[in-house]
Rosetta silent file (secondary structure, phi, psi, omega in degrees, C-alpha in Angstrom):
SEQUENCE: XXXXXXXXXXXXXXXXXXXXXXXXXXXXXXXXXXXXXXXXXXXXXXXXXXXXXXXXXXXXXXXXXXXXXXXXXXXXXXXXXXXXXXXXXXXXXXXXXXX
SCORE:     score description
SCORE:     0.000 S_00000001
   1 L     0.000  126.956 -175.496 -172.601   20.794   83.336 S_00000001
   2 L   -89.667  158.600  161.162 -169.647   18.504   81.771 S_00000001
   3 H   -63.270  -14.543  168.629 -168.077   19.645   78.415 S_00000001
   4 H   -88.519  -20.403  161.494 -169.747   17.312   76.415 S_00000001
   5 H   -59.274  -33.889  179.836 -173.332   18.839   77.499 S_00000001
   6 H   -92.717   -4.064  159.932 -172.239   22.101   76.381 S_00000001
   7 H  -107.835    1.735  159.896 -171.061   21.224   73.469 S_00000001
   8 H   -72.471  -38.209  172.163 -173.979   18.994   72.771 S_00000001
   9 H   -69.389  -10.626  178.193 -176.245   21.889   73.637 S_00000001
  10 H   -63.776  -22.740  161.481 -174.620   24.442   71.156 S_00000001
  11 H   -92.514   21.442  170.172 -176.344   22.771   68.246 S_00000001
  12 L   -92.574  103.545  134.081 -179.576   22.400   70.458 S_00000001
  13 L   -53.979  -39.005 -161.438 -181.866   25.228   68.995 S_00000001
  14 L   -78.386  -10.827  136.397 -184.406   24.818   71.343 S_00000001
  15 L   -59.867  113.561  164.598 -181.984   26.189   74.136 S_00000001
  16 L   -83.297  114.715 -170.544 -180.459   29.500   74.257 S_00000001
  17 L   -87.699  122.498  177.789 -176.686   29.380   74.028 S_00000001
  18 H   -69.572  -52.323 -156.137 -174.173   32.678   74.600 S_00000001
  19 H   -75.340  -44.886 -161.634 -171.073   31.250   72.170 S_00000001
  20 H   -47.682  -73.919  173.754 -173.707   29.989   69.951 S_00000001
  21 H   -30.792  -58.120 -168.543 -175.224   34.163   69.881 S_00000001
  22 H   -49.891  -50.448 -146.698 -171.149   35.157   69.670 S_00000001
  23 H   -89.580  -93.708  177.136 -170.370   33.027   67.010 S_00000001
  24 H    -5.539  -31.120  170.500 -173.646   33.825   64.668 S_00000001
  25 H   -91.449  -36.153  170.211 -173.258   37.839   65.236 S_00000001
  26 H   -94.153    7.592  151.985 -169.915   37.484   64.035 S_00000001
  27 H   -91.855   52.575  172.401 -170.163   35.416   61.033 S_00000001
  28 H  -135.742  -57.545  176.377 -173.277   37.778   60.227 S_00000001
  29 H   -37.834  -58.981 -149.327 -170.714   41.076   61.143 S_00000001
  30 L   -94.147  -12.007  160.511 -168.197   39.672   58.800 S_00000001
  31 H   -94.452   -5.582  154.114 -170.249   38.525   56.018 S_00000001
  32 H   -82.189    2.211  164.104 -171.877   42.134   56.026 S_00000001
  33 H  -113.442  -12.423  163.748 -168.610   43.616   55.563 S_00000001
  34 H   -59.334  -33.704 -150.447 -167.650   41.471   53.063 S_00000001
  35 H   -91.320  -39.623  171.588 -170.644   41.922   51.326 S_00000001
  36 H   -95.986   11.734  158.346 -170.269   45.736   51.431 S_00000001
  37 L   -89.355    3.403  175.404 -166.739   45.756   50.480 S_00000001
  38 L  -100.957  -39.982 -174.923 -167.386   43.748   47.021 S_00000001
  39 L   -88.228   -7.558  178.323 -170.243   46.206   46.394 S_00000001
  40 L  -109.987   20.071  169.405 -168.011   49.320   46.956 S_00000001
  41 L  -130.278   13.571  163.977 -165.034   48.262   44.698 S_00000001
  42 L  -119.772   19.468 -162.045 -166.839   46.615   41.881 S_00000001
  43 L   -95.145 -177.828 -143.313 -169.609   48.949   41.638 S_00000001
  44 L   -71.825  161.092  105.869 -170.351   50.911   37.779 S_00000001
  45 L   122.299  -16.559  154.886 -168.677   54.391   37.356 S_00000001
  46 L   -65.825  140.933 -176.864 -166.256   54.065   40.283 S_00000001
  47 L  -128.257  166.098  177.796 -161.910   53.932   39.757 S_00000001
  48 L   -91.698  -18.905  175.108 -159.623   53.549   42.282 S_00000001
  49 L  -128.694  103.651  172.601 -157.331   56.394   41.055 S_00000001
  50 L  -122.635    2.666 -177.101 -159.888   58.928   39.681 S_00000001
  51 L  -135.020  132.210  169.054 -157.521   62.464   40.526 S_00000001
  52 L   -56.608  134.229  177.461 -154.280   62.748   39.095 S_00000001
  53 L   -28.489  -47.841 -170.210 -150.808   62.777   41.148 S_00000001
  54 L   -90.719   13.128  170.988 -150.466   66.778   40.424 S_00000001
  55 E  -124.915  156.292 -168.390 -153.973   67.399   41.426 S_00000001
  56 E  -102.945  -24.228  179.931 -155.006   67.599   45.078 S_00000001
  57 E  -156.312  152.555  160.004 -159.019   67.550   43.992 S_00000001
  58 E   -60.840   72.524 -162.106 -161.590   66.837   41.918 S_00000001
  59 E  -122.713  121.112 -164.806 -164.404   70.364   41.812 S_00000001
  60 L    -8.300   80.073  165.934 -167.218   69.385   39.592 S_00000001
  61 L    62.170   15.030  166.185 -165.120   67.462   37.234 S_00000001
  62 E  -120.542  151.109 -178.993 -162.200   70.063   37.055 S_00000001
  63 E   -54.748  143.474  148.211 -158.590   69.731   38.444 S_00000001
  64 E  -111.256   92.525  163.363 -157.381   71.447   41.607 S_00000001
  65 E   -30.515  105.700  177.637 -154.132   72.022   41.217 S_00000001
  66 H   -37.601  -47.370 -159.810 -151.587   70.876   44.481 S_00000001
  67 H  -100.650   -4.624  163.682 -149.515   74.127   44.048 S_00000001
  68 H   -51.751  -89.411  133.017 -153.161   76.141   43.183 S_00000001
  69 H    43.470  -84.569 -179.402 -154.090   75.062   46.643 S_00000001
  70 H   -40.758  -63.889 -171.277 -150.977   75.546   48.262 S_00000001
  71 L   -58.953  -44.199  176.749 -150.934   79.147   47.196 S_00000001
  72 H   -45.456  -51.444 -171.706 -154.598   79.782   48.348 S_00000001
  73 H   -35.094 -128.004  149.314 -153.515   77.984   51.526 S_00000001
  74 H    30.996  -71.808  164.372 -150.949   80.535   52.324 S_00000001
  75 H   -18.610  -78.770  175.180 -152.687   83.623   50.926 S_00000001
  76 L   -37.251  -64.043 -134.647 -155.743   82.928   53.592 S_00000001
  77 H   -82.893  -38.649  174.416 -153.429   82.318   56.427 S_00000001
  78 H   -70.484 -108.399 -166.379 -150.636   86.038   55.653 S_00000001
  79 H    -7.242  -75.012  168.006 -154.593   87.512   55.735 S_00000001
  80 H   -37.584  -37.404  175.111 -155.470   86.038   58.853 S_00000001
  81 H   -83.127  -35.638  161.003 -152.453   86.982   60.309 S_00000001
  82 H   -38.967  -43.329 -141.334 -152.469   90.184   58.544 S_00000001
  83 H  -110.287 -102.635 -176.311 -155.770   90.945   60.369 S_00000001
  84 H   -15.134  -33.914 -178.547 -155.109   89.980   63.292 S_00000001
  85 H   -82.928   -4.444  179.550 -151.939   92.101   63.660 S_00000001
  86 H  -102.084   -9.238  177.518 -153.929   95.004   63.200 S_00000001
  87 H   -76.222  -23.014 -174.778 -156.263   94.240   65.584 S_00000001
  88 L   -92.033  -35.022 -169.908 -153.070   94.070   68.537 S_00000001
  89 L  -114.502    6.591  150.673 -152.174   97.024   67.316 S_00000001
  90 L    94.890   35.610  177.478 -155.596   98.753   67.326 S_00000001
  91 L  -112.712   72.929 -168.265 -155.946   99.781   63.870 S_00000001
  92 H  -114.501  160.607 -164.567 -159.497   98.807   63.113 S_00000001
  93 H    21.562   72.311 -177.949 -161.137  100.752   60.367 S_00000001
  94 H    39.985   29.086  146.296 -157.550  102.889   59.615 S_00000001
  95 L   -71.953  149.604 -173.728 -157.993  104.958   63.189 S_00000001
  96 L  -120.407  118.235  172.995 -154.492  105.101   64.021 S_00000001
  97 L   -56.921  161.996  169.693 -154.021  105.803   67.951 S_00000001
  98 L  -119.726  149.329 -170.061 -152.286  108.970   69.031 S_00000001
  99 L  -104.973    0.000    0.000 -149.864  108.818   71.392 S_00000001
């Protein structure tokens, strides 16, 4: 097959063509992401900023405070660790070993 048959057969629908498949799933890919990136930045009741710089979240429509957070953060994890150290040292539910 010379190059001008194969590029005469790529507009020949009655013939199945591979670039011809290639090219058609990916102007079909990229006008379906087009299509769903226009519907998820114009669509009603969405903003592009909707939680403030000093808040870290959004919890049914009230602020979570970055340094709230933070502090939770930290709390949990001096527990965890808390907890743990008594388990290495074999203090569960306050027996104390005797030596």
């Amino acid at each position: 097959m010379t190059p001008e048959q194969s590029s005469g057969d790529f507009f020949d629908l009655s013939k199945p063509h591979v670039r011809r498949s290639m090219v058609l799933l990916a102007l079909g890919a990229l006008l379906g992401l087009a299509i769903a990136g226009y519907g998820l930045f114009t669509a009603k009741g969405t903003r592009s900023r909707s939680v403030p710089p000093e808040d870290l979240a959004l919890v049914n429509n009230r602020p979570i405070l970055r340094s709230d957070f933070m502090a939770q953060v930290q709390s949990y994890v001096m527990s965890q660790q808390y907890e743990s150290l008594l388990k290495k040292a074999n203090f569960k539910g306050g027996n104390i070993p005797m030596r």
